[in-house]
N, C-alpha and C positions, 0 to 999 in steps of 0.2 A: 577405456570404459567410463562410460561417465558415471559421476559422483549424484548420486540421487539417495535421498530422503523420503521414504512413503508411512506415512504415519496411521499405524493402523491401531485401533483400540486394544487390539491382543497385546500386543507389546507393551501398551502403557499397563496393561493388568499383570502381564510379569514381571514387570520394574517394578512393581507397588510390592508383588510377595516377595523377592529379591531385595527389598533395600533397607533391610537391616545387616546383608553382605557388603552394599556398593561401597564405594568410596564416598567420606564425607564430603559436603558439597560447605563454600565461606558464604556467609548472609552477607556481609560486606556492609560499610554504612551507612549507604544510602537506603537499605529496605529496611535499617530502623530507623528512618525519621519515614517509615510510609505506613498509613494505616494498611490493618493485616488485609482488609479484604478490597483494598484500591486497585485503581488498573488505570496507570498512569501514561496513558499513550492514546495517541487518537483514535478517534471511535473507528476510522476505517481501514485500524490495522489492529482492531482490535481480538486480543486472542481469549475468548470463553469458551464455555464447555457446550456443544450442540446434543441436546436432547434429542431422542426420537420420540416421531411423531405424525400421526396417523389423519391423511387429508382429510377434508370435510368428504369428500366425494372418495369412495371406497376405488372407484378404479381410477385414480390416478396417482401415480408414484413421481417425486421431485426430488433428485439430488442436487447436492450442490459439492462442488469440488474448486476449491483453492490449491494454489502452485505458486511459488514463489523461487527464483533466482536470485542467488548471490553474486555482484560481477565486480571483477577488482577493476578501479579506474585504469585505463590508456593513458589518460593524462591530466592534470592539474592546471588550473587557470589560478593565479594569485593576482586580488587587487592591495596596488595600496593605496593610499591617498597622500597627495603632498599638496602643503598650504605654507602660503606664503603674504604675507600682510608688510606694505612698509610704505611711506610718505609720495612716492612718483613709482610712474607707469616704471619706468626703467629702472630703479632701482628694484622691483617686485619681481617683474620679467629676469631679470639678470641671476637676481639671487635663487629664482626657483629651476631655471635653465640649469643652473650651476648645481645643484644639488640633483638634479634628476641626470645629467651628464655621469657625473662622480658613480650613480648608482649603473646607469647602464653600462658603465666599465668593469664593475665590479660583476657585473652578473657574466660579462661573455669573458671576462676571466676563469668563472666558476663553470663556462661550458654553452650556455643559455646564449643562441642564436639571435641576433639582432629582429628577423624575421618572427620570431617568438616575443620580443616586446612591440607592443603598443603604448602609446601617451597618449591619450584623453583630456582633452580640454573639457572639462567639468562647467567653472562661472569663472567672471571677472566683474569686482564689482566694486564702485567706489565706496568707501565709509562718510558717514558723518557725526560731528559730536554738538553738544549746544556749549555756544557761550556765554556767560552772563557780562550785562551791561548794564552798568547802574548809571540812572539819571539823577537830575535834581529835580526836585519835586515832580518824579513820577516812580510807578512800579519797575521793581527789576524786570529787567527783560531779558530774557534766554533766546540765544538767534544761532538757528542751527547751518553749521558750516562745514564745508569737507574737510577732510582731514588725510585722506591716504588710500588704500588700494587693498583690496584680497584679491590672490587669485587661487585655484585650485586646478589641480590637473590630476588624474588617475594613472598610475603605472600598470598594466595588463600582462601578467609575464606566464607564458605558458612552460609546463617542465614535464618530463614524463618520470621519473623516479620522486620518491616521498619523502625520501631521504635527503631529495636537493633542496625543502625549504629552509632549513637551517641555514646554509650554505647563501639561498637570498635573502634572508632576515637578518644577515651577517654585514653584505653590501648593504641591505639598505638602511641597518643601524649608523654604518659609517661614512653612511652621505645624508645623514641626520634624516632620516626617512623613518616615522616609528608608528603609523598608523596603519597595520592591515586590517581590510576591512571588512575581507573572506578570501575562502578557498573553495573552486566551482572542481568538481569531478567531472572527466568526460568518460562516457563509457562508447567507442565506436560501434557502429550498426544495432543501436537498441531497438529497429524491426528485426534482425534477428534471434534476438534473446526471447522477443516476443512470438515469434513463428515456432520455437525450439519450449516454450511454453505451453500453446496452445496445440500441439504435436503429441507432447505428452498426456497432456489431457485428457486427447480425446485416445488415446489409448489406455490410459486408466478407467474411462469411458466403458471402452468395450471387453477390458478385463471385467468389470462390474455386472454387464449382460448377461459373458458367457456365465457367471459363477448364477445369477440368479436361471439362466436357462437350465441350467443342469440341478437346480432345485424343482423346476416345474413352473416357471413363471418367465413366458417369453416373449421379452420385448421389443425384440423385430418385430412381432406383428403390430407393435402401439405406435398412436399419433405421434411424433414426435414435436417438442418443443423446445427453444434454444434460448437464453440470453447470456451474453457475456459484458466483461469491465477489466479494465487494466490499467496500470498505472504506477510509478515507479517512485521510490524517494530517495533522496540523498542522504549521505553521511549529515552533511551539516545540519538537517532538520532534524535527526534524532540525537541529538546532545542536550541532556538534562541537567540540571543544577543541584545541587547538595551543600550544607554544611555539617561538616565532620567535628562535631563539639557535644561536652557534654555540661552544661552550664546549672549549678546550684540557685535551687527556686528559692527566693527571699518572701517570706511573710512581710503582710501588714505590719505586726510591732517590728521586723527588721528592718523595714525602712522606715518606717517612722524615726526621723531628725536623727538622718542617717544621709552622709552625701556616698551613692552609689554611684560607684566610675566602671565604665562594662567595656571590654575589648572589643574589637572591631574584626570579628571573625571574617575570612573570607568566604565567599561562594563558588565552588567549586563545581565543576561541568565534568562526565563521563559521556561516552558515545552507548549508546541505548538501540541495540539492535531492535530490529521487529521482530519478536517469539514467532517460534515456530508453532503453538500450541494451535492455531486454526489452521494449520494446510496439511492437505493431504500430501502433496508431492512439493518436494523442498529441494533444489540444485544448489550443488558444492554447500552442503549447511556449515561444514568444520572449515568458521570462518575467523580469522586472527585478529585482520585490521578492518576497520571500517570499512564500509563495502555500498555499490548503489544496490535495494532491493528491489526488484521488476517483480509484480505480482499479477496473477491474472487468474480468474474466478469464472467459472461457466457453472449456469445452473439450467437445469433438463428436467423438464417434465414430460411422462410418458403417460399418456390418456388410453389407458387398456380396451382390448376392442368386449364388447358386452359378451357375455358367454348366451350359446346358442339355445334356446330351448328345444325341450324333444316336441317331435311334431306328435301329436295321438292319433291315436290309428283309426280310418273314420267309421264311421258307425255303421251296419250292416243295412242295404235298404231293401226296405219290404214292398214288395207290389204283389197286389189282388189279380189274379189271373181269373178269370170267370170262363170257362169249359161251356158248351150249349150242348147238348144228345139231341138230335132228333129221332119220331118214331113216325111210322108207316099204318096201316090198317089195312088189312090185304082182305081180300072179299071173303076171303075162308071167316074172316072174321078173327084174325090174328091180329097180335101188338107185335111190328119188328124193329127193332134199331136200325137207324137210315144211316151207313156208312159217309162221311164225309171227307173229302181230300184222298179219298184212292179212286174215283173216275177218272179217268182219262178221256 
């Protein structure tokens, strides 16, 4: 049965009369160093409150419906980076070979298939320094000369458990390798996650229909209109920064001839899901570890068809019929009415 999430506004109205039962919820550090009414995430995964509100044009109705999926990675890409700097080609090449060797043993030790690393040839580049050269009776002169070699090469190690970075940040401490540079999530078939999104949709869709049909307002018979957007983010894009301190404010007369020496706090990083507070339909939401989120948004406008006027009933018409009598004079010296339309 899948794990689905439909966010309807009744619900949030009985949480609200209910939450002086729930279980207390921790502020945690970082939302106190945020102002109370911030919203600290990009605007196009941003979660506010949507007001109702009534088109300019009375017969046309527009929903809009957000859906969002949770999908745990398949697999992990780790880069690192190795540099190596020294006097000849060969000495450079030798010593960076050697260190990247030592690690790729270390990794198919720990499990990690040869076919899952890559080396990446990054740059090769010579260095120069200036040197000075003094003359007699003229200016110093600085004359810049070679001096040695950088190279750099990338390690690409693909792993499918989360657990096995430790295990290669272990190798590659011990073949002197200490610069990762990230970690890429794969999630396989994300046209599927997106078909299995837009599926739901439009079934949320027409649950919406039938409940307004059976109020009296039916929107099969309306024009329909469609637009949709989709688009997915990584774990590594929602990790934000904090410092967890709480540091005593010095006045003016305190520092005044006053040598103030301050710690060197670190800045600390947490993974920042995307709220669920803007979507209607949310997959797998009861989420642990970081996770890729596939979002996908249709909005429908239905342009209602004009209601019918009554026809009025037409007016009665009058036509003047004009009758003629003819009369006769008979020799008696009579008036007689002269039958018309009965001779034959």
């Amino acid at each position: 049965m899948k794990n689905i999430f439909k966010n309807f506004t009744l619900l949030s109205i009985c949480l609200l009369f209910l939450s002086p039962a729930a279980t207390a919820q921790v502020m945690g550090n970082y939302n106190t160093q945020q102002p109370t009414n911030a919203i600290n995430y990009r605007p196009q995964f941003r979660a506010v409150p949507r007001t109702a509100a009534f088109a300019p044009n009375t017969r046309e109705m527009e929903f809009t419906i957000n859906a969002l999926s949770n999908q745990r990675a398949s697999a992990f890409v780790a880069i690192f980076s190795v540099f190596q700097a020294g006097e000849t080609v060969k000495d450079v090449n030798s010593s960076i070979n050697e260190r990247i060797t030592d690690m790729t043993d270390g990794l198919t030790a720990i499990g990690v298939k040869e076919e899952e690393i890559y080396i990446d040839m990054v740059n090769f580049l010579p260095t120069y320094a200036f040197s000075e050269e003094n003359k007699i009776f003229s200016k110093k002169t600085l004359t810049e000369k070679p001096t040695g070699f950088q190279l750099q090469k990338n390690l690409h190690i693909r792993y499918h458990e989360a657990g096995m970075l430790d295990d290669i940040m272990t190798a590659a401490t011990n073949a002197g390798i200490y610069d990762i540079i990230k970690v890429d999530e794969i999630v396989e078939k994300p046209q599927e996650v997106y078909t299995e999104l837009r599926k739901l949709t439009f079934e949320y869709l027409e649950e919406l229909k039938a409940m307004y049909s059976e109020n009296g307002i039916a929107l099969d018979s309306s024009k329909l209109s469609v637009a949709e957007s989709a688009w997915v983010v990584y774990p590594k894009d929602r990790y934000e920064s904090y410092s967890a301190h709480a540091s005593q404010k010095l006045s003016k007369e305190d520092r005044e001839g006053a040598n103030v020496s301050q710690v060197n706090k670190p800045t600390l990083r947490f993974y920042n899901a995307i709220p669920f507070n803007d979507y209607d339909l949310v997959l797998n939401p009861d989420v642990l570890a970081p996770t890729a989120q596939f979002t996908y948004s249709m909005k429908v406008k239905f342009i209602l068809p004009e209601e019918k006027k009554p026809v009025p009933a037409p007016e009665p018409e009058i036509k003047t019929v004009t009758e003629h009598t003819y009369f006769y004079l008979t020799p008696e010296g009579k008036v007689v009415p002269l039958p018309l339309g009965t001779a034959k």
